[in-house]
C-alpha positions as CSV (number, residue, x, y, z in Angstrom):
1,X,-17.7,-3.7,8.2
2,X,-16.5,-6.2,5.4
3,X,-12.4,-6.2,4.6
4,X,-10.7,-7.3,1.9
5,X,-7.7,-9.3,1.7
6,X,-5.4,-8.4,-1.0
7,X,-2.0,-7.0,-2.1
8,X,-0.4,-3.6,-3.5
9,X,2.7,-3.2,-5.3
10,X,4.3,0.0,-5.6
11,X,7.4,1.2,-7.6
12,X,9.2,4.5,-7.5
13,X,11.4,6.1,-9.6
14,X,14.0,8.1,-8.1
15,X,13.1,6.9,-4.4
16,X,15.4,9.8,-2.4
17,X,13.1,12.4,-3.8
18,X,9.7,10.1,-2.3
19,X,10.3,8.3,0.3
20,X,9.8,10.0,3.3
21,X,6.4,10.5,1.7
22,X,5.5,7.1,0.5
23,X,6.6,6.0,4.0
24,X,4.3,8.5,5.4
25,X,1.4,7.5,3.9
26,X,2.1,3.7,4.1
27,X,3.1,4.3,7.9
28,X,-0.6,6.1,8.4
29,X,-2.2,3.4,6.8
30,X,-0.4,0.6,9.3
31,X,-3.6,-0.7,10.4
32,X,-4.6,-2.1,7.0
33,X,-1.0,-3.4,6.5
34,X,-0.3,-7.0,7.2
35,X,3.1,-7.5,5.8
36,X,5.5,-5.1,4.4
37,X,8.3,-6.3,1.7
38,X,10.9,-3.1,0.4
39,X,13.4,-4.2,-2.2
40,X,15.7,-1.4,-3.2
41,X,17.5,-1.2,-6.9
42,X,19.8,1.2,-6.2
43,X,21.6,0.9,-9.8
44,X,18.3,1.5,-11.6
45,X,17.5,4.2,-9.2
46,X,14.3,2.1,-8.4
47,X,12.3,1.0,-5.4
48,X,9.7,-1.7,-5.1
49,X,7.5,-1.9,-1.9
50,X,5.0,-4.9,-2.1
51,X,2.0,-4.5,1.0
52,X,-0.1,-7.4,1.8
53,X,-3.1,-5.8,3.0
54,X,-6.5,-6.5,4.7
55,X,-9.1,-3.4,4.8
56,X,-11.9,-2.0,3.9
57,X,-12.3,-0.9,0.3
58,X,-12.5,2.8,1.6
59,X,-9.2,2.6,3.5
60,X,-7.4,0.3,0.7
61,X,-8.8,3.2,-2.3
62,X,-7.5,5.8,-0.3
63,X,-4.1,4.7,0.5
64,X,-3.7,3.8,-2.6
65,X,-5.1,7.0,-4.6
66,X,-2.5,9.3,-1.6
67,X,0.8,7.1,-2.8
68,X,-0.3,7.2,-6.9
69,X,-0.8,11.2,-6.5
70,X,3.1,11.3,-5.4
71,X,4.8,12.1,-8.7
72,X,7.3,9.1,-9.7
73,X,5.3,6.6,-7.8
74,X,3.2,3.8,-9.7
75,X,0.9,1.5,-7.7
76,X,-1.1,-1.1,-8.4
77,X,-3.2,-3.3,-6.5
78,X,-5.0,-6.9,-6.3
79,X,-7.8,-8.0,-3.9
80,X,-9.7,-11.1,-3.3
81,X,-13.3,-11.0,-4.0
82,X,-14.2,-13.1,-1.3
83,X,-14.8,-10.5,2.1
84,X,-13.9,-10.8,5.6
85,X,-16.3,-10.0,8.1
86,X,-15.4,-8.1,11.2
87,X,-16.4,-9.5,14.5
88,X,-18.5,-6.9,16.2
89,X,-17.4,-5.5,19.8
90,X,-20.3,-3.5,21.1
């Protein structure tokens, strides 16, 4: 299987109402995540997660289509064009 490298920023409104679920998600997802940056805006009642990621389109649509179906969460995401192969094990 092919991976791409790439990142996903994702900003939620209101975060005490989300975040157990958005961490949920991201948490179940931990395989495709290679770094994790959370900045919270407590004053503007914001949150700002960035993910630097590295998975298979699949797993990268699909996290990404769970955390945008949470209501007051927007995500948006960038990936490489180039793909990484994975080294078979069998």
């Amino acid at each position: 299987m092919s991976k791409r490298v790439g990142v996903i920023g994702i900003v939620i409104d209101d975060p005490k109402e989300v975040r157990d679920k958005v961490n949920a998600i991201i948490s179940s997802y931990g395989h495709v995540v290679v770094g994790r940056m959370g900045i919270p805006r407590l004053e503007a009642n914001v949150g700002v997660i960035a993910l630097i990621i590295e998975g298979t389109t699949d797993e990268i649509g699909a996290m990404t289509g769970k955390l945008g179906n949470i209501k007051g969460v927007t995500v948006k995401s960038a990936l490489t064009s180039q793909t990484i192969k994975e080294a078979r094990n069998d």
